[in-house]
N, C-alpha and C positions, 0 to 999 in steps of 0.2 A: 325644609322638610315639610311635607305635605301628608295628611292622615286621613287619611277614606272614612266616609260616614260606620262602615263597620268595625274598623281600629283593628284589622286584622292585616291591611296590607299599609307599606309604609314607601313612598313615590320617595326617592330621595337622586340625585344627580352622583349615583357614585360612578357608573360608566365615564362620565362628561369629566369625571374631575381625574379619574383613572390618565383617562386621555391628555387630559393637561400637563399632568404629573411626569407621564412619557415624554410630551413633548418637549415639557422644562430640561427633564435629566438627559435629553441627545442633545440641546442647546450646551448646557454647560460640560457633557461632554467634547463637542466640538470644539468649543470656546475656552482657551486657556487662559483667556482673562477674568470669565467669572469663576468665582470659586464656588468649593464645594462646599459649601455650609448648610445650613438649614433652612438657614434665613434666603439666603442665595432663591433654591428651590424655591420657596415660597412664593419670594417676587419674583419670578419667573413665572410660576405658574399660577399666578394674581390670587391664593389662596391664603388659611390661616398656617402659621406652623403646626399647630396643632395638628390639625389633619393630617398633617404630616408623621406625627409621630404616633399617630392612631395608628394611621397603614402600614407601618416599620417598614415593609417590601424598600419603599424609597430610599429608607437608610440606609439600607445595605447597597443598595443602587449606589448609592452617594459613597460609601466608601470603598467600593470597589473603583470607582474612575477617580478618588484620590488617590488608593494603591497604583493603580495605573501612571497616574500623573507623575507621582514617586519615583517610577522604576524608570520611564521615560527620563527622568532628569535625571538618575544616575546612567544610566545608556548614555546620555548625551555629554555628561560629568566625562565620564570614561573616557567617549570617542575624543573631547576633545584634549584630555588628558594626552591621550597617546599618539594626539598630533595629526589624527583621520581628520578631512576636511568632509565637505561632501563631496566636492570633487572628486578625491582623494577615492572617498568611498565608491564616488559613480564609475569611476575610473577601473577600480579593483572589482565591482560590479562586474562590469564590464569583461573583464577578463577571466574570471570563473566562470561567466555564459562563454566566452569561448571553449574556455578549457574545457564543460563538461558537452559542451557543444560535439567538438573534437573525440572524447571519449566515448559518447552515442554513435558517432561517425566511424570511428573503431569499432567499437563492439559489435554493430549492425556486420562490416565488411567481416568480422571475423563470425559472427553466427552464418552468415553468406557462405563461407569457406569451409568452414565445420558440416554444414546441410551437405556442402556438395562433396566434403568425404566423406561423408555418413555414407549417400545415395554410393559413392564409389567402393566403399567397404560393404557394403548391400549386394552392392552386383558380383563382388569379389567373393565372396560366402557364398554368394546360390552360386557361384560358376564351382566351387569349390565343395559344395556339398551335395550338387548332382556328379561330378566326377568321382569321389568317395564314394558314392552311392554304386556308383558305373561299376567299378572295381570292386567294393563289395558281391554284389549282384555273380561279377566274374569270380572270385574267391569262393562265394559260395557256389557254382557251377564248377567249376575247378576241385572242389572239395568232395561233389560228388561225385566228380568222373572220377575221382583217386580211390572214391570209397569205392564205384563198381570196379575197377582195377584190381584193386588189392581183394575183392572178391571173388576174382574170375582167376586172379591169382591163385589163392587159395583152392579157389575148385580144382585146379588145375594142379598143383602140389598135389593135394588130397588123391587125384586121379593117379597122378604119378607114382605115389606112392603104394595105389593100391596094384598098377601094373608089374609094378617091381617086387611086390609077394608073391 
């Protein structure tokens, strides 16, 4: 640690040691032969413990790739528990990428098929609802010829009846 003639600023290698610090905890991440201790980090990252335990950050580094290492050995505890090899495993790998392989392969053919009765129920409605329309159209002409009918009718009673007074 280094102190400027004004004692106001203080030169100290904490970036350099940060860096160290990361590079140790991917090492002993990688590496399931070193542990995760304290000490470990240290000599790895050629530092004091102390420092170590100034910057806590690294602690919890360090205990999360123990939790990790943990659950890893129970997954493995497990697998080998109930007789999965990796074979085994590569193997059944293997066969769920078919299987869902197969079901994208499906679902595609069937969205394929659905689009193209979409487009066929599309043309079916507009054929069906310009001919409703056609016949509307005639219904209401038909409606009015009936109404001038029944009008010309009427006139024509009305006449008639007034000829017959």
């Amino acid at each position: 640690m280094t102190v400027t003639q004004n004692d106001n600023v203080i030169d100290e290698p904490f970036d350099e040691i940060n860096q160290l610090l990361n590079d140790a905890l991917r090492k002993i991440e990688k590496n399931l032969s070193l542990s995760t201790s304290v000490t470990e980090l240290a000599r790895q990252a050629k530092i004091h413990r102390n420092t170590i335990y100034l910057r806590k950050w690294p602690l919890k580094k360090l205990a999360t790739i123990k939790s990790n290492r943990t659950q890893q050995k129970k997954e493995q505890a497990l697998l080998k528990a109930s007789g999965i090899t990796p074979e085994n495993l590569l193997e059944q790998s293997r066969l769920e990428i078919i299987y869902w392989f197969t079901q994208l392969q499906d679902a595609r053919l069937s969205n394929k098929t659905l689009l193209k009765e979409k487009v066929d129920i599309e043309k079916s409605r507009n054929f069906y609802m310009e001919l409703a329309n056609k016949r509307l159209e005639s219904i209401n002409q038909n409606r009015i010829e009936i109404q001038k009918l029944q009008d010309a009718l009427a006139l024509l009673e009305e006449e008639l009846s007034q000829l017959k007074c």
